[in-house]
PDBQT receptor file of N, H, CA, C and O in Angstrom, charges set to zero:
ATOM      1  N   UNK A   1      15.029 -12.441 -14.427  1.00  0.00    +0.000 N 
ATOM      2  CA  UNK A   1      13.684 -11.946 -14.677  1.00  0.00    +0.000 C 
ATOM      3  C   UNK A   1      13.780 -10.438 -14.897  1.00  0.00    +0.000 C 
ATOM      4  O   UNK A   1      14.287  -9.690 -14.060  1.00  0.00    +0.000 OA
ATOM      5  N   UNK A   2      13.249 -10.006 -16.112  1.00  0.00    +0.000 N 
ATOM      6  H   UNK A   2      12.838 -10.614 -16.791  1.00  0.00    +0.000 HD
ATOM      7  CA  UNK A   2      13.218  -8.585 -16.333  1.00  0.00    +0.000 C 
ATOM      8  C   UNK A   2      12.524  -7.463 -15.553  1.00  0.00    +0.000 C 
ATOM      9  O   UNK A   2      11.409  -7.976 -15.461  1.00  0.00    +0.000 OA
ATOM     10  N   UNK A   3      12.480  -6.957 -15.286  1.00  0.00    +0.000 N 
ATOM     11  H   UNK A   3      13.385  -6.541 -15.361  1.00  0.00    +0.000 HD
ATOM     12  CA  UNK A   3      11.653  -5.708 -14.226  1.00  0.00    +0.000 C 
ATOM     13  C   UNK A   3      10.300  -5.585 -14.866  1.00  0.00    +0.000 C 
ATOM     14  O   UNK A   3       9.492  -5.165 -14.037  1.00  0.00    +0.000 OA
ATOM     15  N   UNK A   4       9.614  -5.862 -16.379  1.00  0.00    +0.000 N 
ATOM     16  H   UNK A   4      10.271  -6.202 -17.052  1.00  0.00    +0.000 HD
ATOM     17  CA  UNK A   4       8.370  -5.900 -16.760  1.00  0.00    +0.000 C 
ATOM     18  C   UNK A   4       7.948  -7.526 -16.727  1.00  0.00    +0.000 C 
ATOM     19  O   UNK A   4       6.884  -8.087 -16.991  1.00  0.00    +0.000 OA
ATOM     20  N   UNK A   5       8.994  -7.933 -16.372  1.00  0.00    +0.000 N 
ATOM     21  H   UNK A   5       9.858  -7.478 -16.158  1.00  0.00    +0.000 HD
ATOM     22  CA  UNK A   5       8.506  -9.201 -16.290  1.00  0.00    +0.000 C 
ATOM     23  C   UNK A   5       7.794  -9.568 -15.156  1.00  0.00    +0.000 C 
ATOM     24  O   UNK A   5       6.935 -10.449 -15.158  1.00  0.00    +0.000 OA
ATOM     25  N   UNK A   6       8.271  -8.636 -13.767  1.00  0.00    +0.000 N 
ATOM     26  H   UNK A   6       8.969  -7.920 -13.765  1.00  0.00    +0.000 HD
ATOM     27  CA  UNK A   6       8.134  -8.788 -12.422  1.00  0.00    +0.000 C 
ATOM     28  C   UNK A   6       6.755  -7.880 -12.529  1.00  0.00    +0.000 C 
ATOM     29  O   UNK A   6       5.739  -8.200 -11.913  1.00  0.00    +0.000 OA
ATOM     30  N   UNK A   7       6.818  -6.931 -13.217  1.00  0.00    +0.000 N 
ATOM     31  H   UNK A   7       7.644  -6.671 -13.717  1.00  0.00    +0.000 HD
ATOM     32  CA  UNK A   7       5.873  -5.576 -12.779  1.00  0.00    +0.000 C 
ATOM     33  C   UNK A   7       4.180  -6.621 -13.708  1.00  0.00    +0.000 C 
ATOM     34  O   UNK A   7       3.020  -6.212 -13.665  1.00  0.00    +0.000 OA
ATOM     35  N   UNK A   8       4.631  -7.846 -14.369  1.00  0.00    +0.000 N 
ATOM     36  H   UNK A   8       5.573  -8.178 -14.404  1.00  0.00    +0.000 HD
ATOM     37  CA  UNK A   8       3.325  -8.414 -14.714  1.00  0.00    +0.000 C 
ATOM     38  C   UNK A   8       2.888  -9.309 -13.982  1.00  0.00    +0.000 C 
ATOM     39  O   UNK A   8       1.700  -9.573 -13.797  1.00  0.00    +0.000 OA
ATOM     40  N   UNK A   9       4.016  -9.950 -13.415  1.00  0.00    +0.000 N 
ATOM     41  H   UNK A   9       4.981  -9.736 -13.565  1.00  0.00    +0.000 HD
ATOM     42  CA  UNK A   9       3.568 -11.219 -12.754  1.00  0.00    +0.000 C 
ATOM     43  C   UNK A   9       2.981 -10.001 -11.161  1.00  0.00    +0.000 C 
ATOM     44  O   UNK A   9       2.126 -10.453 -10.399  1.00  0.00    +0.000 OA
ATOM     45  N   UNK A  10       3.479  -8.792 -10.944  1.00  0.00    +0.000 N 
ATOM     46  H   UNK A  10       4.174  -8.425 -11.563  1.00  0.00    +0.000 HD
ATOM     47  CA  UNK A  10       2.455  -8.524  -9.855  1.00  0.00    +0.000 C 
ATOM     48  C   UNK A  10       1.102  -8.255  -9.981  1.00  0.00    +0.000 C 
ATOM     49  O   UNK A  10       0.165  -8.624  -9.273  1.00  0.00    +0.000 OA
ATOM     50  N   UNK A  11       1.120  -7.603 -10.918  1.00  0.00    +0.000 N 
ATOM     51  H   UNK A  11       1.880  -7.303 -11.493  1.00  0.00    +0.000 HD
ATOM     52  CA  UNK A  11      -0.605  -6.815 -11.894  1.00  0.00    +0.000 C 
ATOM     53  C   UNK A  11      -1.343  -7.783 -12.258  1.00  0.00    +0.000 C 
ATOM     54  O   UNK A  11      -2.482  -7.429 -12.564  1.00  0.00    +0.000 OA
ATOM     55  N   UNK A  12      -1.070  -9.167 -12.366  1.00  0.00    +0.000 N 
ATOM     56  H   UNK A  12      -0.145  -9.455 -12.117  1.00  0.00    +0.000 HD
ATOM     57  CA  UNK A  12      -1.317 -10.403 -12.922  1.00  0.00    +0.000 C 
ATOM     58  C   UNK A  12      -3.154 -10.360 -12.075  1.00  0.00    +0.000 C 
ATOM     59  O   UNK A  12      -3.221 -10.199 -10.857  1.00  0.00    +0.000 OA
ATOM     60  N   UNK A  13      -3.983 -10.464 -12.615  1.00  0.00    +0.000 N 
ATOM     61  H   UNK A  13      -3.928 -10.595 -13.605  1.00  0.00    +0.000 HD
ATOM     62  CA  UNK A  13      -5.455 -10.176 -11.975  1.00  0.00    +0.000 C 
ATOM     63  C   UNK A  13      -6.179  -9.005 -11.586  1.00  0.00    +0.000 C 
ATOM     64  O   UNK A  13      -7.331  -8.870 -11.173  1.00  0.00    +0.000 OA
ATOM     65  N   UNK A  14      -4.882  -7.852 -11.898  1.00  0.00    +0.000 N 
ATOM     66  H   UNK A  14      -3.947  -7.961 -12.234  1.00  0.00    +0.000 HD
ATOM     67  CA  UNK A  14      -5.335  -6.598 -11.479  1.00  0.00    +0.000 C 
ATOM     68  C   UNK A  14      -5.568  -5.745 -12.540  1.00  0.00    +0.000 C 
ATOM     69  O   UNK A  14      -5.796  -4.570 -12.252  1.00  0.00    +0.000 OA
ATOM     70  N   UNK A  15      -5.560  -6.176 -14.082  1.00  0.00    +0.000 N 
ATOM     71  H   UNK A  15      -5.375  -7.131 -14.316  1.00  0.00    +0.000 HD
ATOM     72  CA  UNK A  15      -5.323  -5.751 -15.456  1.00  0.00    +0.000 C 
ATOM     73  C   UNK A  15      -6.127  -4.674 -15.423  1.00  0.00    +0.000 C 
ATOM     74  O   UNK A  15      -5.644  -3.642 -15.888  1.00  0.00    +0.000 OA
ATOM     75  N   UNK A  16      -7.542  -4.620 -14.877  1.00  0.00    +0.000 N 
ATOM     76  H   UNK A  16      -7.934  -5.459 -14.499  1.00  0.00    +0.000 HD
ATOM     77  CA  UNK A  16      -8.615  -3.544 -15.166  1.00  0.00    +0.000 C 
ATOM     78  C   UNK A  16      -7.975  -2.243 -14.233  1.00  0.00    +0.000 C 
ATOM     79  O   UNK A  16      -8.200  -1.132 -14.714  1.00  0.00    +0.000 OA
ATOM     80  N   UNK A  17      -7.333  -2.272 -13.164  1.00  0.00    +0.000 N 
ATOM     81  H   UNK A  17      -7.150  -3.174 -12.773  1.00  0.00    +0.000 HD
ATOM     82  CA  UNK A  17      -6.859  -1.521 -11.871  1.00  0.00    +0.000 C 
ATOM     83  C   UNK A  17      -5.444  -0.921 -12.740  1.00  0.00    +0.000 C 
ATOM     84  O   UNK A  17      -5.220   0.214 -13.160  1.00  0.00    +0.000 OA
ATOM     85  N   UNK A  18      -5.062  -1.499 -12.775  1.00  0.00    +0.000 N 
ATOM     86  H   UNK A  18      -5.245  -2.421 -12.434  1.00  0.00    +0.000 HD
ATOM     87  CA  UNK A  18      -3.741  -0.802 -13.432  1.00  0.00    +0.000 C 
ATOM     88  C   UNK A  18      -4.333  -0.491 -14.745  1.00  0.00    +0.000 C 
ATOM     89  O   UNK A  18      -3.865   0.643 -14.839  1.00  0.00    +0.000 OA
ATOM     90  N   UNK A  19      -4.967  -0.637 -15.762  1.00  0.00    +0.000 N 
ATOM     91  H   UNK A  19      -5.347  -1.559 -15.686  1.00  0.00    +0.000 HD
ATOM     92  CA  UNK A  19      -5.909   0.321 -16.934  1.00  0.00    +0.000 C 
ATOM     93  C   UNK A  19      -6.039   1.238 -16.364  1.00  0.00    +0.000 C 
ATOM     94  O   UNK A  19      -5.513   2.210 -16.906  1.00  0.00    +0.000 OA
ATOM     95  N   UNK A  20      -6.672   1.489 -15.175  1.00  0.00    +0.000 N 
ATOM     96  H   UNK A  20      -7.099   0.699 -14.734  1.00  0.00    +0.000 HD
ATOM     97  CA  UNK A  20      -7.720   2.847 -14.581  1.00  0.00    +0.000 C 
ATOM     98  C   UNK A  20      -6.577   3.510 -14.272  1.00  0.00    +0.000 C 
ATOM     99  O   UNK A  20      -6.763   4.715 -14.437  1.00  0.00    +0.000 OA
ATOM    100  N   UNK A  21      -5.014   3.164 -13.741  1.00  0.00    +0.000 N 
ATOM    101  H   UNK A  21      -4.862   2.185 -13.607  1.00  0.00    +0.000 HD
ATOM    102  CA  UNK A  21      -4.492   4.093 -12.924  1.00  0.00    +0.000 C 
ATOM    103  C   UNK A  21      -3.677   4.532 -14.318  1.00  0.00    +0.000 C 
ATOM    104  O   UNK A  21      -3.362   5.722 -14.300  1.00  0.00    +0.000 OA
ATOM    105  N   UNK A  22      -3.419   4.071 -15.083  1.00  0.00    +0.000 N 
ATOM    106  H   UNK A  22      -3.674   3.104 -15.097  1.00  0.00    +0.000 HD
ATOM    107  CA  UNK A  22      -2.674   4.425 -16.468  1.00  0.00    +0.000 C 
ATOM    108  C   UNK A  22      -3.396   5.798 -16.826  1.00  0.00    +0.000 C 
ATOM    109  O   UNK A  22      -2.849   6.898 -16.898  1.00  0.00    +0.000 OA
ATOM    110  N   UNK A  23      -4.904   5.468 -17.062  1.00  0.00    +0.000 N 
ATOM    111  H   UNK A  23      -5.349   4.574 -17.003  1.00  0.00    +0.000 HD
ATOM    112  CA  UNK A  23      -5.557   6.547 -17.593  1.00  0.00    +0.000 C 
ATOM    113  C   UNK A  23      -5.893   7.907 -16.688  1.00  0.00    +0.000 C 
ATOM    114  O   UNK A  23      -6.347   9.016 -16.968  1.00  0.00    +0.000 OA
ATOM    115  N   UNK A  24      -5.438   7.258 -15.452  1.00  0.00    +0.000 N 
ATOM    116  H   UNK A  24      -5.069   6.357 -15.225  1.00  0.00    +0.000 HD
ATOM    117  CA  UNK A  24      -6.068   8.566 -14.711  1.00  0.00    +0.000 C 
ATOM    118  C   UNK A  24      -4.487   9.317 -14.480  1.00  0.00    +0.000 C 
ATOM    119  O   UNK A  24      -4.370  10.410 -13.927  1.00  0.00    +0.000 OA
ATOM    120  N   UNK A  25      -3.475   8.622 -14.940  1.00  0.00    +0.000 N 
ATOM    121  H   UNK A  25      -3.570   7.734 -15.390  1.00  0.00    +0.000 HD
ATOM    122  CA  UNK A  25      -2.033   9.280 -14.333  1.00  0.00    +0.000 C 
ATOM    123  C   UNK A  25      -2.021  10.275 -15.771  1.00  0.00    +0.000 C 
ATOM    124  O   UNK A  25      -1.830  11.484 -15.643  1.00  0.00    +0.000 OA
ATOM    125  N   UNK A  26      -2.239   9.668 -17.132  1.00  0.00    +0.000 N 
ATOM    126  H   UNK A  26      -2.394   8.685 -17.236  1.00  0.00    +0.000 HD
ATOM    127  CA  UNK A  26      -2.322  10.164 -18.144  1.00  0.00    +0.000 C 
ATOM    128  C   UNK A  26      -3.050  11.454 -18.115  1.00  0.00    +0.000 C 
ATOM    129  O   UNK A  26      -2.424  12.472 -18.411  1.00  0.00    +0.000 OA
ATOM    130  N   UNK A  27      -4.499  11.538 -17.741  1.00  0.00    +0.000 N 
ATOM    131  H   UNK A  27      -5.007  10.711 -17.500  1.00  0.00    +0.000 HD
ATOM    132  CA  UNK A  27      -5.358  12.442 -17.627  1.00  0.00    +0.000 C 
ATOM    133  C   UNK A  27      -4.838  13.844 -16.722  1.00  0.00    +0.000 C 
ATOM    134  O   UNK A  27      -4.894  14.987 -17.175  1.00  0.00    +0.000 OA
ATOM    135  N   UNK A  28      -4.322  13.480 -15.343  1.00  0.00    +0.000 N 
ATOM    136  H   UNK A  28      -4.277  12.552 -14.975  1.00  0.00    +0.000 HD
ATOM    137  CA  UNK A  28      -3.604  14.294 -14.447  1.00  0.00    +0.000 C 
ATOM    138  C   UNK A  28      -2.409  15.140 -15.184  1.00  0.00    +0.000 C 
ATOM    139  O   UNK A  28      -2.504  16.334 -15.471  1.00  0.00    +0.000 OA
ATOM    140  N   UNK A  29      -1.339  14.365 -15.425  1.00  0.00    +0.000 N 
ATOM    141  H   UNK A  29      -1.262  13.396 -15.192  1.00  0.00    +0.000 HD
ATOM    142  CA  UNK A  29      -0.393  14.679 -16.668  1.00  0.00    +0.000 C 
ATOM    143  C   UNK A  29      -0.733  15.925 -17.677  1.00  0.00    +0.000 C 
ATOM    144  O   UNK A  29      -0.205  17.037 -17.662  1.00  0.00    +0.000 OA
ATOM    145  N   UNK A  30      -1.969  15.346 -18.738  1.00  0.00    +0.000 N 
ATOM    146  H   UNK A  30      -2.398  14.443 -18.750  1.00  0.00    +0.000 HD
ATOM    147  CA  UNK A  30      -2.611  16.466 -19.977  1.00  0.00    +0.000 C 
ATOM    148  C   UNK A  30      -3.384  17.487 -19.014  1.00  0.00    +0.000 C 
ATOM    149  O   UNK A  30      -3.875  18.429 -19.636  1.00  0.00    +0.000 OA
ATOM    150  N   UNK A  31      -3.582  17.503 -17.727  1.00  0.00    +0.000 N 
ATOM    151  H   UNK A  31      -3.182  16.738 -17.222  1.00  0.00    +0.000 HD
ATOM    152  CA  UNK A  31      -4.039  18.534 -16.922  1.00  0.00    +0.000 C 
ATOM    153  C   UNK A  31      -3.244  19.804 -16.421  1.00  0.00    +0.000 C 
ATOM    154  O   UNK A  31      -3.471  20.997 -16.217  1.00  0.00    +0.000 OA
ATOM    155  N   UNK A  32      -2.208  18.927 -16.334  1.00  0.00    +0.000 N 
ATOM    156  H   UNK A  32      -2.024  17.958 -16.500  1.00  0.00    +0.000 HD
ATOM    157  CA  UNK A  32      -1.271  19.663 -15.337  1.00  0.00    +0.000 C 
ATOM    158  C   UNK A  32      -0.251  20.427 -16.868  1.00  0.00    +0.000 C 
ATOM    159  O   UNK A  32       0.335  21.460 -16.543  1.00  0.00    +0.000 OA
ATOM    160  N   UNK A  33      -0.061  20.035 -18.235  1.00  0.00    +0.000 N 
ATOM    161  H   UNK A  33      -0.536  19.195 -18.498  1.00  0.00    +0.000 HD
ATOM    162  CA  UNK A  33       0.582  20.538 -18.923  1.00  0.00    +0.000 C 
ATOM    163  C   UNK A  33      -0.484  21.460 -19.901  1.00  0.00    +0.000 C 
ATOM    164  O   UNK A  33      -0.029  22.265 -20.713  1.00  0.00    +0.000 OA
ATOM    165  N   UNK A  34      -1.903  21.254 -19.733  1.00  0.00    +0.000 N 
ATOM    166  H   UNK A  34      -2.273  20.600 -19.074  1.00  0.00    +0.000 HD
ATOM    167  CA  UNK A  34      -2.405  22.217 -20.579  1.00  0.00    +0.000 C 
ATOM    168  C   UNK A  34      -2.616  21.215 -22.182  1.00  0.00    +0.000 C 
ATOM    169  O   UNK A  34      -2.644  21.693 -23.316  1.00  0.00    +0.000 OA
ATOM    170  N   UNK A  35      -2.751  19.627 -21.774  1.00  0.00    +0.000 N 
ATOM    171  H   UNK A  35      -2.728  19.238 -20.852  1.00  0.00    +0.000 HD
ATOM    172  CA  UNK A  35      -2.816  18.966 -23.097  1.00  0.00    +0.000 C 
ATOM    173  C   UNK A  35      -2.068  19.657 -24.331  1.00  0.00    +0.000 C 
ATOM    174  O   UNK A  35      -2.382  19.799 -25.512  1.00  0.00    +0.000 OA
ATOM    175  N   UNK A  36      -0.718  20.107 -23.421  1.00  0.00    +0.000 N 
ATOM    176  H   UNK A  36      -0.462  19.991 -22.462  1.00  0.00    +0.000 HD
ATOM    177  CA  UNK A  36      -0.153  20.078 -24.559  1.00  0.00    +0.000 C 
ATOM    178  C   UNK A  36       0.839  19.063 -25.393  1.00  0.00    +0.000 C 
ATOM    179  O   UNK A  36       1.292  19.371 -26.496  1.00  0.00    +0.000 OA
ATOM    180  N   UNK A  37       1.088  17.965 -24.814  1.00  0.00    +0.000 N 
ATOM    181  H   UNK A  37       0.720  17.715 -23.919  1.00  0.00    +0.000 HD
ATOM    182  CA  UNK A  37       1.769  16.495 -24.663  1.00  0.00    +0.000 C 
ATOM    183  C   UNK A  37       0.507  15.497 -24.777  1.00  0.00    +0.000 C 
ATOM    184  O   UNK A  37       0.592  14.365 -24.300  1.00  0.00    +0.000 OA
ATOM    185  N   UNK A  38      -0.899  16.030 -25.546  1.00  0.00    +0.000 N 
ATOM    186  H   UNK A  38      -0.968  16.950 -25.933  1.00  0.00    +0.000 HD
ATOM    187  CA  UNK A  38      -1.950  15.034 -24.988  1.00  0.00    +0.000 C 
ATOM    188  C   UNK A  38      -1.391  13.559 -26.370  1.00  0.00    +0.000 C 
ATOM    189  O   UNK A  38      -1.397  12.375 -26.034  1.00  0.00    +0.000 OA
ATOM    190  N   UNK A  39      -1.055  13.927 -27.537  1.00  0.00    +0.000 N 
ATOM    191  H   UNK A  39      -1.051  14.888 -27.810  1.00  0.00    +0.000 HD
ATOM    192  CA  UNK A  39      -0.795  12.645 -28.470  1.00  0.00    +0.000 C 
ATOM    193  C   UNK A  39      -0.075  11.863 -27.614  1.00  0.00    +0.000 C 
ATOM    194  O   UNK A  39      -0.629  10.938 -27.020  1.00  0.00    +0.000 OA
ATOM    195  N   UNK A  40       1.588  12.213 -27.405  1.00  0.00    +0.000 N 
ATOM    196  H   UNK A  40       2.038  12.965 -27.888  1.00  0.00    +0.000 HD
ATOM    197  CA  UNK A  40       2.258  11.307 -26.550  1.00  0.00    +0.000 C 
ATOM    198  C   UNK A  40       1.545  10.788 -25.714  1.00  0.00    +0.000 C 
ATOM    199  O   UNK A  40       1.648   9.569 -25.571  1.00  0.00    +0.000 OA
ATOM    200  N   UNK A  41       0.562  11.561 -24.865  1.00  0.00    +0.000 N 
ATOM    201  H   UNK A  41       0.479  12.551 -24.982  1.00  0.00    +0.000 HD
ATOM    202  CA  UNK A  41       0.817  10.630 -23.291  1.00  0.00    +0.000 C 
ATOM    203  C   UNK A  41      -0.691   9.530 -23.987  1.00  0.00    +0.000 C 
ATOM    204  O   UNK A  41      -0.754   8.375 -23.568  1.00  0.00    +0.000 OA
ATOM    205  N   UNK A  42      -1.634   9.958 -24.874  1.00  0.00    +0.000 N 
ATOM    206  H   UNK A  42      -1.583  10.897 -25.214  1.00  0.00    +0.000 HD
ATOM    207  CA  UNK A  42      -2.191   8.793 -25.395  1.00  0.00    +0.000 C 
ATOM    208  C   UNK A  42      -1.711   7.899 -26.044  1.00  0.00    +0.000 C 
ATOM    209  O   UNK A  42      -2.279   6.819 -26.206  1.00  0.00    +0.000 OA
ATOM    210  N   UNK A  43      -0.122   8.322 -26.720  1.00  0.00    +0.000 N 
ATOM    211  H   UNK A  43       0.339   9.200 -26.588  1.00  0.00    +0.000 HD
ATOM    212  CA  UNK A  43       0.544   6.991 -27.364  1.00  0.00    +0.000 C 
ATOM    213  C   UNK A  43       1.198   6.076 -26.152  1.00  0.00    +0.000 C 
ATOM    214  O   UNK A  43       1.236   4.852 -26.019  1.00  0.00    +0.000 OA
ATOM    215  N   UNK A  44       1.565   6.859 -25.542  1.00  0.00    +0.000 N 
ATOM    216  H   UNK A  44       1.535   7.853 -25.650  1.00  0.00    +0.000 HD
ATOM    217  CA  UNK A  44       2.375   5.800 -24.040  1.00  0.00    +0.000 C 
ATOM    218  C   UNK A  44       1.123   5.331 -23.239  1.00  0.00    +0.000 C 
ATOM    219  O   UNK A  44       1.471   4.598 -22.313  1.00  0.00    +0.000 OA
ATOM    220  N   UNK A  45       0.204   5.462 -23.283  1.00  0.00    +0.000 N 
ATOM    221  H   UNK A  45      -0.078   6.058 -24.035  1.00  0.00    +0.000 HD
ATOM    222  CA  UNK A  45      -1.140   5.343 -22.662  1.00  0.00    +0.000 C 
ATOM    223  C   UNK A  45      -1.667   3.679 -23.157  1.00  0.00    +0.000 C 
ATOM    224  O   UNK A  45      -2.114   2.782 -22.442  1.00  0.00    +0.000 OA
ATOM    225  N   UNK A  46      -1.376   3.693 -24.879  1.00  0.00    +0.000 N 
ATOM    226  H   UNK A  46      -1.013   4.422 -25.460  1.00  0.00    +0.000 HD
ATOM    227  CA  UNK A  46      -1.652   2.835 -25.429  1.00  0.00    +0.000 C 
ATOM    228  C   UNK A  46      -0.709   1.496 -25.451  1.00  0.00    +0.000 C 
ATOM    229  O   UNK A  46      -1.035   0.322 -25.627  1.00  0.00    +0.000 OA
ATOM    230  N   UNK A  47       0.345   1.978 -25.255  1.00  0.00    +0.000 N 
ATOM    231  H   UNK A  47       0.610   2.931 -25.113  1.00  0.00    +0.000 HD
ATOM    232  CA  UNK A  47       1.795   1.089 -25.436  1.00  0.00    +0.000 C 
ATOM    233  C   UNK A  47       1.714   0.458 -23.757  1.00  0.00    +0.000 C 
ATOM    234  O   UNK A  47       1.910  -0.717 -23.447  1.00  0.00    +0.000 OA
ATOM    235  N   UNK A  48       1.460   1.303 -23.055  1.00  0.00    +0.000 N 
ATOM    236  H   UNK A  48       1.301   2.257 -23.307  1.00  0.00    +0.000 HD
ATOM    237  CA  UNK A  48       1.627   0.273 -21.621  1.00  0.00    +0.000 C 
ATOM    238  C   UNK A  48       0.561  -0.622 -21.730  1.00  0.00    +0.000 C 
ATOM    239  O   UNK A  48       0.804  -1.796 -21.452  1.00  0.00    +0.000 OA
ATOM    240  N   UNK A  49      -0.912  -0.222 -22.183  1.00  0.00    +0.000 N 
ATOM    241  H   UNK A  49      -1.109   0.732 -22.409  1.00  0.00    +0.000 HD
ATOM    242  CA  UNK A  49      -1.962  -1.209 -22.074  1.00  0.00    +0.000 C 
ATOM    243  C   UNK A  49      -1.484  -2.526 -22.951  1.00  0.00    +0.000 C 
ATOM    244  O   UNK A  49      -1.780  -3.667 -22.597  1.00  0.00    +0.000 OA
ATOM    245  N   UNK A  50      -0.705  -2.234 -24.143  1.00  0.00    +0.000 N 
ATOM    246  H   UNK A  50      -0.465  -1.307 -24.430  1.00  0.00    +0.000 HD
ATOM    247  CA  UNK A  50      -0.518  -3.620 -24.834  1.00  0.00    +0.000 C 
ATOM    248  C   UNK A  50       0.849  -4.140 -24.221  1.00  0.00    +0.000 C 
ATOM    249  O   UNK A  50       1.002  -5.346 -24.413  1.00  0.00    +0.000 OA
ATOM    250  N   UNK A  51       1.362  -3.832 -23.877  1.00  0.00    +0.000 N 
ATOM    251  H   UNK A  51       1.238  -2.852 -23.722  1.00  0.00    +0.000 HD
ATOM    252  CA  UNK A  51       2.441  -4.345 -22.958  1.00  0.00    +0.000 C 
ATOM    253  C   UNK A  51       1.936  -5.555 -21.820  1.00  0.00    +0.000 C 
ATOM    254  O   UNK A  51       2.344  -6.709 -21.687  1.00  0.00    +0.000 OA
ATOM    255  N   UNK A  52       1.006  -4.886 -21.152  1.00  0.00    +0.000 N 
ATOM    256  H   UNK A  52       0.675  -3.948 -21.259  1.00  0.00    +0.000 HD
ATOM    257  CA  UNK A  52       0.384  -5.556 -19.627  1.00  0.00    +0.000 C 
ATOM    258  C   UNK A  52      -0.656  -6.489 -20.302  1.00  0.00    +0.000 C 
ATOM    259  O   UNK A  52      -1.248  -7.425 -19.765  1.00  0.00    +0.000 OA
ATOM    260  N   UNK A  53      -0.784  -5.984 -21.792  1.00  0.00    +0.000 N 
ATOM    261  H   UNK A  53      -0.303  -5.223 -22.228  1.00  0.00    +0.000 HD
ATOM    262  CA  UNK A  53      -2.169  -7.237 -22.226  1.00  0.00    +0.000 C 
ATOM    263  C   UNK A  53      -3.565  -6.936 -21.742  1.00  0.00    +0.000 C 
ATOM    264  O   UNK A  53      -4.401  -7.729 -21.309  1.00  0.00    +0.000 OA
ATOM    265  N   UNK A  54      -3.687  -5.065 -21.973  1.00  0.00    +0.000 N 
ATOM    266  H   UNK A  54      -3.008  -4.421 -22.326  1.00  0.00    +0.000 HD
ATOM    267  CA  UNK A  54      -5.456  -5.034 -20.990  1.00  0.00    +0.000 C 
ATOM    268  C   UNK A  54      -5.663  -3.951 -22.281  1.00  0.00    +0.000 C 
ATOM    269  O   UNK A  54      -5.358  -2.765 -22.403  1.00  0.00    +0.000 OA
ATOM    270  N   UNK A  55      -6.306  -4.893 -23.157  1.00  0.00    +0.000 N 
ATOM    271  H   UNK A  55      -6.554  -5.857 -23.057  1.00  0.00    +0.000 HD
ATOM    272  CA  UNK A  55      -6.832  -3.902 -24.272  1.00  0.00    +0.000 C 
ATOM    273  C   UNK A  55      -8.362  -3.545 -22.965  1.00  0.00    +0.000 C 
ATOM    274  O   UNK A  55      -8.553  -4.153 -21.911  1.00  0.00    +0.000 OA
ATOM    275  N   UNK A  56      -9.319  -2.242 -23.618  1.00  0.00    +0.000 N 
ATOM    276  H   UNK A  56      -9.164  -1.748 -24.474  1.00  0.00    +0.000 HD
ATOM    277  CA  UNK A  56     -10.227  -2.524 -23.180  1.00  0.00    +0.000 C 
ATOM    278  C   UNK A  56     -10.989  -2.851 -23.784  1.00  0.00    +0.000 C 
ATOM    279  O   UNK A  56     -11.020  -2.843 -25.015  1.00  0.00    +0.000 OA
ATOM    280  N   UNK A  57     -11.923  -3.280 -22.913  1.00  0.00    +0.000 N 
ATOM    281  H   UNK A  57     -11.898  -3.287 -21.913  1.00  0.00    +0.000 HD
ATOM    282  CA  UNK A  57     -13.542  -4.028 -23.790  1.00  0.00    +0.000 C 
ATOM    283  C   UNK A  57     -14.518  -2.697 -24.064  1.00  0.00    +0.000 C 
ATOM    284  O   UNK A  57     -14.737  -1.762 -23.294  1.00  0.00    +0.000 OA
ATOM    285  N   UNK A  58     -14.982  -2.897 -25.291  1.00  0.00    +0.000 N 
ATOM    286  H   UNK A  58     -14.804  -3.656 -25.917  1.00  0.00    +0.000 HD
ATOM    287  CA  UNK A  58     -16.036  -2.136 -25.606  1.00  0.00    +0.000 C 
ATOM    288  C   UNK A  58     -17.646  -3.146 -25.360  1.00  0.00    +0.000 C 
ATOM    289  O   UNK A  58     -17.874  -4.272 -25.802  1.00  0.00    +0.000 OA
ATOM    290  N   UNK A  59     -18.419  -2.397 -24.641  1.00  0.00    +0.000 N 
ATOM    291  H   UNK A  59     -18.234  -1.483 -24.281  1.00  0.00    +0.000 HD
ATOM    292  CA  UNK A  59     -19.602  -3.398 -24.054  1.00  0.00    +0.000 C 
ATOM    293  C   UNK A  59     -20.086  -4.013 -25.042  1.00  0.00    +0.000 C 
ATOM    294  O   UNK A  59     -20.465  -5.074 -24.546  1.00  0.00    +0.000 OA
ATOM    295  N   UNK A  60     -20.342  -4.038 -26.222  1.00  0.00    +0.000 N 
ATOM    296  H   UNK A  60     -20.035  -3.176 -26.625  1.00  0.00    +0.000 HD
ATOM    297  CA  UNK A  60     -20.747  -5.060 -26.764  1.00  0.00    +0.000 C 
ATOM    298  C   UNK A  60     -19.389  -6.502 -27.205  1.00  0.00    +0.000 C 
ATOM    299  O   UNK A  60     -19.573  -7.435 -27.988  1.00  0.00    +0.000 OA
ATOM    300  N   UNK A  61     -18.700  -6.343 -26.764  1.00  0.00    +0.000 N 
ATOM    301  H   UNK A  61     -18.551  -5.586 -26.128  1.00  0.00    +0.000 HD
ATOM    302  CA  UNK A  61     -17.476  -7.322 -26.902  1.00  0.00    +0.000 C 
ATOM    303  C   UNK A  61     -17.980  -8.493 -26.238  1.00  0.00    +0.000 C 
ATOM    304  O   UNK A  61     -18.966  -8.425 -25.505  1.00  0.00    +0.000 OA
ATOM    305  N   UNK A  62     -17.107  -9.993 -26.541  1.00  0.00    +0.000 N 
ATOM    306  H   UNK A  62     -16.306 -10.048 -27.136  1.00  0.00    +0.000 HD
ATOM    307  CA  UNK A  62     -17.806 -10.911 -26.068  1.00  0.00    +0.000 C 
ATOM    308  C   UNK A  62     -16.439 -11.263 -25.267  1.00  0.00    +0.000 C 
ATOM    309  O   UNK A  62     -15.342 -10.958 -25.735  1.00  0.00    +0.000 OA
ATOM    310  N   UNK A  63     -16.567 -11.835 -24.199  1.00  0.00    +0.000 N 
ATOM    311  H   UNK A  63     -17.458 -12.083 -23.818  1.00  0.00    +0.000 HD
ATOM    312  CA  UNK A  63     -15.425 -11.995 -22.807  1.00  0.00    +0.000 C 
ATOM    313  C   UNK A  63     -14.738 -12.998 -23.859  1.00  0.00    +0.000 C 
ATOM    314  O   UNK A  63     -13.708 -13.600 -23.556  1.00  0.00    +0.000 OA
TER     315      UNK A  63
């Protein structure tokens, strides 16, 4: 079993929780460097969410 294989089967129900901590580690990150790394850390921002499978919903989306 691969180590993202393990790191899904734990997150497995927690998809919205691990979204929030992605974006807030991201946010801390472009804080702490002066957004000067802000493309990257929104491209790795984007790449873990499709990885884990937690696009987000925009409110008019249908479940």
């Amino acid at each position: 079993m691969s180590m993202l294989d393990k790191l899904k089967s734990l997150l497995q129900g927690h998809e919205d929780t691990a979204r929030q901590g992605v974006e807030k580690a991201g946010d801390a990150f472009d804080a702490k460097t002066g957004n000067k790394y802000q493309s990257q850390v929104d491209t790795a921002q984007q790449k873990i969410n499709e990885q884990l499978g937690t696009q987000e919903r925009k409110p008019d989306d249908q479940p």
